[in-house]
C-alpha positions as CSV (number, residue, x, y, z in Angstrom):
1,X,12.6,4.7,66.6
2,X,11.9,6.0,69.9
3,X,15.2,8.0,70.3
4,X,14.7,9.5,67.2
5,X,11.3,10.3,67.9
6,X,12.7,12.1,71.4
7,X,15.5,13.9,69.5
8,X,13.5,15.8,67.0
9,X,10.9,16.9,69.7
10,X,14.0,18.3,71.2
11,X,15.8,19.6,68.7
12,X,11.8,21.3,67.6
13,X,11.7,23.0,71.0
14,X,15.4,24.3,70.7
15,X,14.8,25.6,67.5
16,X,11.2,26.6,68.3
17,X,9.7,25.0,65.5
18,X,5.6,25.0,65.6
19,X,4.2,22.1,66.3
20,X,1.8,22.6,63.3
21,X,5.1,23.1,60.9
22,X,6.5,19.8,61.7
23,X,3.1,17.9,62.2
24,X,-0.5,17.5,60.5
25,X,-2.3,19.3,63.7
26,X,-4.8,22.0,62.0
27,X,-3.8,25.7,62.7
28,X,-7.1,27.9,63.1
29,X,-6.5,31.6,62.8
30,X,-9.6,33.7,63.4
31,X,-9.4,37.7,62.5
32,X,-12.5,39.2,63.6
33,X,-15.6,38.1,62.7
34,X,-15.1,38.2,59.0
35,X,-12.0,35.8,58.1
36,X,-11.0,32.3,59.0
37,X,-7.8,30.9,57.9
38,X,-6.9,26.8,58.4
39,X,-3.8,25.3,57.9
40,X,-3.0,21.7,57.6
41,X,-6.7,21.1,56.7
42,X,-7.3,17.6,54.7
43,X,-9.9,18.9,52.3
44,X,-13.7,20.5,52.5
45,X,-16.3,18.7,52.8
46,X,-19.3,20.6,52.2
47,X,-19.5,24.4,51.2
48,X,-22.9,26.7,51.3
49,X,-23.6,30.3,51.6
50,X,-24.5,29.1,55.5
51,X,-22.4,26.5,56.4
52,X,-18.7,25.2,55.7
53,X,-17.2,21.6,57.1
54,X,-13.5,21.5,56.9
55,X,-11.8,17.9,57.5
56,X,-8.1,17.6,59.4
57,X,-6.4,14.9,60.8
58,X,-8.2,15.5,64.4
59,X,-11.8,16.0,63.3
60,X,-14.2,18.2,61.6
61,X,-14.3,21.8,62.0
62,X,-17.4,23.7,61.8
63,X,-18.2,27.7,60.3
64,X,-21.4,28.5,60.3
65,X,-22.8,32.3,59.4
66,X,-23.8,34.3,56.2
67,X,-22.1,35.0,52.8
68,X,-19.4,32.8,53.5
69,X,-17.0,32.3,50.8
70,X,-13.6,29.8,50.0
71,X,-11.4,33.0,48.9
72,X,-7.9,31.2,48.7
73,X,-7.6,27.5,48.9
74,X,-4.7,24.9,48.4
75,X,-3.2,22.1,49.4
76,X,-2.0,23.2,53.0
77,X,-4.3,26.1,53.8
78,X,-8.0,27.7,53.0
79,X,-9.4,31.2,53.7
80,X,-13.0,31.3,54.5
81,X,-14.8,34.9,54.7
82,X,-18.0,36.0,55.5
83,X,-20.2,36.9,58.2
84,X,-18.7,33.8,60.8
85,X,-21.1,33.3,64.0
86,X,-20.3,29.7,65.5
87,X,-16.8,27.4,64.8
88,X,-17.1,23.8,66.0
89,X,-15.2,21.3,66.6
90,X,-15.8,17.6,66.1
91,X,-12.8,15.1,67.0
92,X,-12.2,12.1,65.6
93,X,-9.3,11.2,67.1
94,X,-9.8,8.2,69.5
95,X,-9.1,8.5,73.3
């Protein structure tokens, strides 16, 4: 199980796969101030004008700002707008 393990990582950097491609690890793209795009994102968990909390497999992540919005989600990515002024991040992966 090992070796296979090793061999894929291997053959990923040869091919230069993204790590988010070939695993569950969140990919956060920010443009600007106004649009946030996650992908590998496990669901949302709550959604106001104010305030959006996104779940992944390594914690929480956190929007807050005005007039935000869910304008495209499904099951691998959303695409929050709005006026964003603070992203956190909460893991919950253990050390």
């Amino acid at each position: 199980m090992i070796k296979i393990k090793k061999t894929r990582n291997k053959l990923e950097r040869l091919l230069e796969i993204p790590v988010e491609v070939t695993t569950n690890i969140p990919k956060i793209t920010l443009v600007g101030f106004d649009q946030l795009m996650i992908e590998n994102y496990m669901g949302v968990i709550e959604y106001e004008e104010y305030l959006v909390k996104i779940n992944t497999a390594i914690g929480i992540i956190i929007i807050e700002g005005n007039k935000m919005n869910l304008n495209q989600i499904n099951e691998n990515d959303v695409l929050i707008s709005g006026e964003i002024s603070k992203i956190y991040l909460e893991s919950t992966e253990e050390e």
